[in-house]
C-alpha positions as CSV (number, residue, x, y, z in Angstrom):
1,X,110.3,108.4,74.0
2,X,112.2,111.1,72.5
3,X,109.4,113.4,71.5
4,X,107.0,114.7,74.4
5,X,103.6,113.0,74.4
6,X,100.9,114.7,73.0
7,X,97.4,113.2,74.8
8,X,93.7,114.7,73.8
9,X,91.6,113.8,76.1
10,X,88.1,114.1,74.9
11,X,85.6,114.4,77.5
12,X,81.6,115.3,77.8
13,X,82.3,117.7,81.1
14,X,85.0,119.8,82.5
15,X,84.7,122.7,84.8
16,X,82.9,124.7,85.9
17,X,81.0,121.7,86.3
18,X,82.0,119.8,89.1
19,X,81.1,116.2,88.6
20,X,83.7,112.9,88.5
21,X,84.5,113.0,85.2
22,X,85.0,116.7,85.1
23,X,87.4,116.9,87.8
24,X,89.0,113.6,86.6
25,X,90.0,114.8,83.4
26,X,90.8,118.4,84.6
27,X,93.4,117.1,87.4
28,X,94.9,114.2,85.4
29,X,95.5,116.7,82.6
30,X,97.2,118.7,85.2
31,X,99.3,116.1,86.0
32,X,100.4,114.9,82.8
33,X,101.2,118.8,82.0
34,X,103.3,118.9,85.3
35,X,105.2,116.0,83.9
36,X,105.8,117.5,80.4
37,X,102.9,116.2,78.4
38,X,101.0,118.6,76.0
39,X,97.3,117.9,77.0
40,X,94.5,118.8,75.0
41,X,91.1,118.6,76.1
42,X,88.0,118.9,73.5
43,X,84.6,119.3,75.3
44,X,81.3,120.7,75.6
45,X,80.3,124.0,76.8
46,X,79.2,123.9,80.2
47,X,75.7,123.6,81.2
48,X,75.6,120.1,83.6
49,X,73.0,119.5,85.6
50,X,70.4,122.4,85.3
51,X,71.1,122.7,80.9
52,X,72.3,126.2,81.0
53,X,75.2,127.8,79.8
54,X,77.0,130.6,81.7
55,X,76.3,133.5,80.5
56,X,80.4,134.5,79.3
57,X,79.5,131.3,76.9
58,X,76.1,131.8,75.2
59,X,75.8,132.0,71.3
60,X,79.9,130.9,70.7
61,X,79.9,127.8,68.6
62,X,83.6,127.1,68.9
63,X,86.2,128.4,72.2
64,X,89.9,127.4,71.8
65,X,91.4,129.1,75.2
66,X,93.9,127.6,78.2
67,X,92.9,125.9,81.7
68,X,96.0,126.5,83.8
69,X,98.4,124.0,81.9
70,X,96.0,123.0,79.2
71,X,94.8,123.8,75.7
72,X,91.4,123.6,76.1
73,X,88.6,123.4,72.9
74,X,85.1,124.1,73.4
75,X,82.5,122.9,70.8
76,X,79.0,123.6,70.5
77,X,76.0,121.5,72.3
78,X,71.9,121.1,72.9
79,X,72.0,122.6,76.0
80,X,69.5,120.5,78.0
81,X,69.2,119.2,81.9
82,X,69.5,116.2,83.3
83,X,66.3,114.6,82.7
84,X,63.9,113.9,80.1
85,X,65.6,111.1,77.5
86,X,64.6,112.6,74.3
87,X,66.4,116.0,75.2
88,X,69.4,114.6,77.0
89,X,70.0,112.3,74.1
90,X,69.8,115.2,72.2
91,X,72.5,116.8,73.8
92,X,74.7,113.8,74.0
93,X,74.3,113.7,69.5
94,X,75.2,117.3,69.0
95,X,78.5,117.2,71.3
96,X,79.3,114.0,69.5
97,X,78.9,115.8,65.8
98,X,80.1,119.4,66.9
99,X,83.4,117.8,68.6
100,X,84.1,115.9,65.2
101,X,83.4,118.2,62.9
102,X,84.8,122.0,64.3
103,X,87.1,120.0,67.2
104,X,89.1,118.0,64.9
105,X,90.8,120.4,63.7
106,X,91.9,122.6,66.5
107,X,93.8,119.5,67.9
108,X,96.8,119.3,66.5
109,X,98.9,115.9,66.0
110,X,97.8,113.7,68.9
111,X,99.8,110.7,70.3
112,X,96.7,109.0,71.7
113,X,92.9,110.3,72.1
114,X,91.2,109.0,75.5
115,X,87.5,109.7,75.1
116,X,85.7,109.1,79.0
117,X,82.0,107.8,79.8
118,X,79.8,108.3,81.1
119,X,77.8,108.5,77.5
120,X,79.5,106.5,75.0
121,X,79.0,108.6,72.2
122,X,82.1,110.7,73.0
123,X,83.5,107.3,72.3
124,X,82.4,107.3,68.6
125,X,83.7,110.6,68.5
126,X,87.1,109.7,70.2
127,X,86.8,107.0,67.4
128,X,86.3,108.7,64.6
129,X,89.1,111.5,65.4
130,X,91.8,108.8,66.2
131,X,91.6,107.5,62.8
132,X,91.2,111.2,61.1
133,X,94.3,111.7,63.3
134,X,96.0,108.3,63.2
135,X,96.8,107.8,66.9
136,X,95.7,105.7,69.2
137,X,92.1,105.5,71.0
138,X,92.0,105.2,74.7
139,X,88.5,104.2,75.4
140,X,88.0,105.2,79.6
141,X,84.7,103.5,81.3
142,X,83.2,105.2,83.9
143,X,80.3,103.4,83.7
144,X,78.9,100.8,81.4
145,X,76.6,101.7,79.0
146,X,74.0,101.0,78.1
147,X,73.6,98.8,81.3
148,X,73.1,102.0,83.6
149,X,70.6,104.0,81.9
150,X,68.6,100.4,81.8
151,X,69.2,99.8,85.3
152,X,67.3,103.4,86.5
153,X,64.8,103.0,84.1
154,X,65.7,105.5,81.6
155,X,65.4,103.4,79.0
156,X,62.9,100.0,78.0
157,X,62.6,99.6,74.0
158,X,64.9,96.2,73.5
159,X,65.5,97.5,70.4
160,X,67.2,100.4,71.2
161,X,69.2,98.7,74.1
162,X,70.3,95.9,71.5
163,X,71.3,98.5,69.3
164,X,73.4,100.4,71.8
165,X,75.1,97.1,73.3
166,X,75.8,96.2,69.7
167,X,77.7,100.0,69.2
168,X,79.1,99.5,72.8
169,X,81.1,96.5,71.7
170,X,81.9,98.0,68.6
171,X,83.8,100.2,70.7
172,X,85.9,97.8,72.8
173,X,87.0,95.8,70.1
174,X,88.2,99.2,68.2
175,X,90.3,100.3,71.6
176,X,94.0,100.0,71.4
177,X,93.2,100.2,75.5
178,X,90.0,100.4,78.0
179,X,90.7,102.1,81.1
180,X,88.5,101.3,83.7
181,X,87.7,103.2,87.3
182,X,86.7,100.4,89.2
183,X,87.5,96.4,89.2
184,X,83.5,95.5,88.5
185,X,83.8,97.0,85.2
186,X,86.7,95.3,84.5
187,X,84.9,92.2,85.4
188,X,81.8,92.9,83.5
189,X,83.5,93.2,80.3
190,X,85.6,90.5,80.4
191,X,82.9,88.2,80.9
192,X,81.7,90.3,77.4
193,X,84.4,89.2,76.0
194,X,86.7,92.2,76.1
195,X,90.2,90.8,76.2
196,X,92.1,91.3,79.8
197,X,95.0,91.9,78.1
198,X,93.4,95.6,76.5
199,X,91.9,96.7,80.5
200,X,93.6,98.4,82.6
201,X,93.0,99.9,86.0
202,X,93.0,103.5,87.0
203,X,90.6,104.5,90.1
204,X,89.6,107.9,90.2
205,X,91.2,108.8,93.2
206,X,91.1,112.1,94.8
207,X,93.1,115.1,95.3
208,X,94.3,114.4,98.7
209,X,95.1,118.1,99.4
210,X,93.1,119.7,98.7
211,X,90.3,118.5,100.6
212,X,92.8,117.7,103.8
213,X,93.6,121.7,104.1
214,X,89.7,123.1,103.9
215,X,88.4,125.4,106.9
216,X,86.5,123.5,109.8
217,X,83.2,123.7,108.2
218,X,81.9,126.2,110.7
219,X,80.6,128.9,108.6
220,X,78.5,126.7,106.5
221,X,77.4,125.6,109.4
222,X,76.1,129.4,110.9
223,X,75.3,130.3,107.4
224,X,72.5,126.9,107.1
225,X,71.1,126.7,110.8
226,X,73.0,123.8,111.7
227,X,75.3,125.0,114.7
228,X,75.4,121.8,117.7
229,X,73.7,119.7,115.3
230,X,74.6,116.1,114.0
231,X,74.4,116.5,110.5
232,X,73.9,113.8,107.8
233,X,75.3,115.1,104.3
234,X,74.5,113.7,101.0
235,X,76.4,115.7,98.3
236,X,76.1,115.0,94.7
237,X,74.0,115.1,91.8
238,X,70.2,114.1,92.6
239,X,69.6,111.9,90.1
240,X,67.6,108.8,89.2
241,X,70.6,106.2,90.6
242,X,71.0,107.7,94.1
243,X,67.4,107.0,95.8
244,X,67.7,109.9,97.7
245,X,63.7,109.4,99.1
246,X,64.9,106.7,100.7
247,X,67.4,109.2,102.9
248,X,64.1,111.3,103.3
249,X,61.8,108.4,104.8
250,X,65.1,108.0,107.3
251,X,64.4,111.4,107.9
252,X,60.9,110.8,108.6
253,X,62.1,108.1,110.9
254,X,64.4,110.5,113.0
255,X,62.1,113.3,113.0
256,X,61.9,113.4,116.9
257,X,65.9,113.0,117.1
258,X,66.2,117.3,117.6
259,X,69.7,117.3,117.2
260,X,69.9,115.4,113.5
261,X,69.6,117.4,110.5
262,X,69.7,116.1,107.1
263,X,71.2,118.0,104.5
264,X,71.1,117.7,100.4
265,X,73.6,119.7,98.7
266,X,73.7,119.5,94.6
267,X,71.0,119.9,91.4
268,X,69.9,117.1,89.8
269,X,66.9,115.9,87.8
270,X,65.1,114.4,90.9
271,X,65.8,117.3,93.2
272,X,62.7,119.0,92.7
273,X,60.5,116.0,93.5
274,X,62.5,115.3,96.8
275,X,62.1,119.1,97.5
276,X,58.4,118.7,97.2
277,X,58.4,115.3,99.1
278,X,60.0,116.7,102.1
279,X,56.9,119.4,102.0
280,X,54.6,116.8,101.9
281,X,56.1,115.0,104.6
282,X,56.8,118.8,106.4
283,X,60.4,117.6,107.4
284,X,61.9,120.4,109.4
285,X,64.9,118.3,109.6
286,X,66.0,118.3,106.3
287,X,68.1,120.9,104.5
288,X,68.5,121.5,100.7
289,X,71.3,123.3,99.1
290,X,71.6,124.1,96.0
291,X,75.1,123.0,94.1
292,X,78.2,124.0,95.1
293,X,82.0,125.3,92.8
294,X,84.6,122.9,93.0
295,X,86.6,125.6,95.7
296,X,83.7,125.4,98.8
297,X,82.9,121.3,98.4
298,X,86.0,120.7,100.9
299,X,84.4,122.8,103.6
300,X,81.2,121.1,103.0
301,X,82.7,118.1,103.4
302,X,84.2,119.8,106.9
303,X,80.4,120.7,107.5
304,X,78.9,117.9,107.8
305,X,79.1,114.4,110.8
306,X,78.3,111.7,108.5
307,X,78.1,111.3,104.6
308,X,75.4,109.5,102.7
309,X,76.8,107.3,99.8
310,X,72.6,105.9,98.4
311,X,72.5,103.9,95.1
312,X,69.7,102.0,93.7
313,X,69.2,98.2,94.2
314,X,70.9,96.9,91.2
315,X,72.8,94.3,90.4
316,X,75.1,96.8,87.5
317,X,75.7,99.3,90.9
318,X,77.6,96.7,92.8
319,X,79.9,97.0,90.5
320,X,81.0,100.6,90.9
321,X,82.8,102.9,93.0
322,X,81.0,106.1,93.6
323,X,83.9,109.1,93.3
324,X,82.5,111.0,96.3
325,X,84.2,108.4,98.5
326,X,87.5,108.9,97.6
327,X,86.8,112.6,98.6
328,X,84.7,111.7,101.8
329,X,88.0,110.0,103.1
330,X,90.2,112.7,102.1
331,X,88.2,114.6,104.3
332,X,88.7,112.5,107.3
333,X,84.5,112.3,107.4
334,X,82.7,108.6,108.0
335,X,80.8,107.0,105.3
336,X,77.5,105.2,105.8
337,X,77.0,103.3,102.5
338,X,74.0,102.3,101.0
339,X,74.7,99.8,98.3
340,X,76.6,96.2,97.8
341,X,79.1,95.2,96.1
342,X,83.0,97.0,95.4
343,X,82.3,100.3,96.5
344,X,80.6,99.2,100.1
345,X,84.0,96.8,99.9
346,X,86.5,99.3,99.9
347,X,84.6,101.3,102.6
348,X,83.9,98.4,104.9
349,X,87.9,97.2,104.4
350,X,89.1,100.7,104.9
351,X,87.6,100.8,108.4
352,X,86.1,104.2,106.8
353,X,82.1,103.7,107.1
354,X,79.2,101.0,108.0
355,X,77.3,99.8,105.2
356,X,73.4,99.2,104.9
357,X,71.2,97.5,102.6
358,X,70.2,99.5,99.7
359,X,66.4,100.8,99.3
360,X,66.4,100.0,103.2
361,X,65.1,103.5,104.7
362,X,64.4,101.5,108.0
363,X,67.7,100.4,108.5
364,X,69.6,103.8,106.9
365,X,67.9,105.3,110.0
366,X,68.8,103.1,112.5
367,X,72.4,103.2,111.3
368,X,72.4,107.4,111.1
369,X,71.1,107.1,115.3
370,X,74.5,104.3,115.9
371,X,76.8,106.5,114.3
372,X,74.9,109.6,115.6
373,X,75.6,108.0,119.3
374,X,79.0,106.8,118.8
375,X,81.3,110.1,118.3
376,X,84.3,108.0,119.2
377,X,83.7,105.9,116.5
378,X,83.3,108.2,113.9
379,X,86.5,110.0,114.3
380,X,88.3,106.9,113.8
381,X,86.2,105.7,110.7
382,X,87.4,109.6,109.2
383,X,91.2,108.5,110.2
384,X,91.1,105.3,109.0
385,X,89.8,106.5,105.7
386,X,92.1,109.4,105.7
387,X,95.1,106.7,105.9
388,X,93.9,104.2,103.5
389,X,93.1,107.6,100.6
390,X,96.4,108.5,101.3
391,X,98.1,105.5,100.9
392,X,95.9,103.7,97.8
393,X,94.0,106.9,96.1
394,X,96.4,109.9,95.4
395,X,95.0,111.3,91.9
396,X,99.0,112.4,91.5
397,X,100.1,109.1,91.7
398,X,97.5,106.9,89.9
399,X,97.7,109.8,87.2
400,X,101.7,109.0,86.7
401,X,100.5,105.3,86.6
402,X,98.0,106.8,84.0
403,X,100.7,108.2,82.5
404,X,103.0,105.4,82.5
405,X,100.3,103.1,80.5
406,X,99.9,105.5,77.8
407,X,103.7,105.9,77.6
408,X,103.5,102.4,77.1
409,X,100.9,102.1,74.4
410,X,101.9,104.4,71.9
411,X,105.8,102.9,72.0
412,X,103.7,99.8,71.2
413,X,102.9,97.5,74.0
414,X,99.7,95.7,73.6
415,X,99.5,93.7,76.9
416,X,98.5,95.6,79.9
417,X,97.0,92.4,82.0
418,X,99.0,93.2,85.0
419,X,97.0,96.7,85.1
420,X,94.1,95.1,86.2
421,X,95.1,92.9,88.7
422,X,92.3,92.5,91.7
423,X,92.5,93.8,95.0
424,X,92.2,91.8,97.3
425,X,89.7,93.1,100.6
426,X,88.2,91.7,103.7
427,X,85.2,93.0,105.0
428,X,84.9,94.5,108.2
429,X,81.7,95.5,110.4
430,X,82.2,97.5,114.0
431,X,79.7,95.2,115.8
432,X,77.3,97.3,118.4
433,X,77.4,96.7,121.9
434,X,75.1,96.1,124.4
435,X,74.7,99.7,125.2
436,X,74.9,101.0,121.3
437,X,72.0,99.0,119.8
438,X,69.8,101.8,118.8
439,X,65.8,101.3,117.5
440,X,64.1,103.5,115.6
């Protein structure tokens, strides 16, 4: 292409913020910049998880400024938490309207417009603007609505799911491309009927650096309480998918273990109830921290013995790939993985964690005390997954493949079946000895 490509990328979060998608879009933006793209990004001011803005952004409806090597747009939205569906929805609407109507047109001449999940309705947006603007609409499934927010309960009235699968697939058939971050989704919508020749694959990956370089971990450690302790981390949002009282009734269980601590680091909408669980259950083994900036989760990650990856027994969550892996092996840490499906897969093939049956407190416990009592073990779970991250999940790398797909769209290729060729894994479980069984 003669002319450099000009990619918007329209996205519900970017930082400060510090979820997947927000660091997604942030670092592949960076990337594409690095390699002579103009990258816009349109999003929402920030106010994810806790539905408030910073303080340097209250009462502006519109910010056009730069992030490092992007032109970056803020437009106006409902500021509201995550929880409660009438409010959230609610601030899902107005980012969809304000990004149209005072985004548009700040954004000069795009190439191609990728609007990211979760939330779909930055896809109607993304829709919208890439036929005000003409280019074409990259449609990038992080997870598949409205299949999620069913699958956690958020939502019930069959009318309003049917009328939000019927907008979903509205969507895909619109897409000049759908990007997915893990091979279930790919999956899922081709038995929908999405055609494999419009998916492609693009993992989030991680940014292997800058979670390999971070301090040891042991001034978090001092600063919490938790010096010559084993500690079990869980580090994310605290929300409805993660069944994080099932890590506290493994707590419960390991109560009399004096050297395991449990510790919670992130907001959330359920974080409150697990706070006041804990009370109930007065756990002085458990530890809550409230959420981190994007700079200090690498030493947290150094922090901690053993990472927590929970999700809800459901058949839609064995088909994704929780981000916080990718960054667990990055920081040489072993994963104990609560779920079935891809994402316990990729850890089990990687030699980087153990997995255990989801909504299975009894057995998360028991599998906390093995890995607690088998320190040899752990360290080569963390090196294993440090070499597999390295060699299959650079975010530099599958960003130039990123890259290279969009390259290929707007010069007018239409069949990107290759991109979403399966990987192939075998399973593999470290089998206890003898002497390791543990009982709780």
């Amino acid at each position: 292409m003669d002319d450099r490509m000009n990619i918007l990328y329209l996205t519900h979060y970017f930082p400060p913020e510090v979820n997947a998608p927000a660091l997604r879009v942030s670092e592949m933006g960076d990337r594409w910049a690095d390699k002579g793209a103009d990258v816009t990004v349109l999003t929402a001011f920030p106010n994810h998880p806790d539905g408030i803005i910073p303080e340097e952004y209250r009462g502006m409806m519109r910010l056009v400024a730069r992030f490092k090597k992007l032109k970056l747009i803020r437009t106006y939205i409902y500021a509201a938490a995550n929880k409660g569906f009438i409010k959230r929805i609610m601030n899902y609407l107005s980012f969809m309207f304000s990004s149209v109507f005072m985004g548009t047109s700040k954004v000069g001449r795009p190439h191609v417009l990728i609007a990211t999940s979760p939330q779909f309705f930055v896809a109607v947006a993304g829709y919208v603007i890439s036929r005000i603007k003409r280019c074409k609409f990259v449609f990038e499934v992080r997870d598949v609505w409205p299949e999620e927010i069913v699958a956690v309960g958020a939502i019930k009235n069959r009318f309003v799911i049917g009328a939000l699968e019927a907008l979903e697939m509205f969507l895909y058939r619109k897409a000049d491309l759908v990007v997915a971050v893990a091979q279930g989704t790919i999956d899922i919508l081709t038995r929908r009927g999405v055609p494999r020749s419009k998916l492609a694959l693009i993992p989030n990956g991680v940014d292997i650096e800058h979670f390999a370089s971070a301090p040891d971990g042991a001034e978090v450690r001092k600063r919490l309480g938790l010096e010559n302790k084993f500690v079990a981390c869980y580090l994310g949002t605290h929300g409805m998918a993660h069944r994080l009282g099932d890590v506290l009734d493994a707590a419960n269980q390991l109560r009399d273990q004096k050297d395991i601590r449990f510790l919670f680091v992130g907001n959330g909408a359920d974080k409150q109830n697990l706070i006041n669980r804990a009370k109930e259950l007065k756990l002085d083994n458990v530890v809550f921290h409230d959420q981190i900036g994007r700079e200090q989760i690498p030493e947290y990650y150094q922090a901690a013995d053993l990472f927590l990856v929970p999700l809800r027994k459901a058949k839609l969550f064995t088909k994704n790939v929780p981000s916080k892996i990718y960054e667990i092996m990055a920081s040489r840490r072993p994963i104990l993985i609560s779920t079935e499906g891809e994402s316990r897969r990729l850890v089990e093939s990687a030699g980087a964690g153990i997995g255990s049956t989801p909504e299975d407190a009894h057995e998360m416990a028991v599998n906390i005390l093995f890995l607690y009592k088998n320190k040899k073990l752990r360290r080569k779970m963390g090196e294993d997954g440090y070499t597999f991250a390295l060699a299959n999940a650079s975010r530099k790398r599958l960003a130039d493949d990123y890259l290279n797909i969009l390259e290929r769209l707007v010069a007018g290729e239409t069949d990107f079946t290759n991109q979403a060729d399966k990987i192939n894994v075998t399973v593999k479980q470290p089998e206890m000895t003898a002497e390791e069984e543990v009982s709780v």
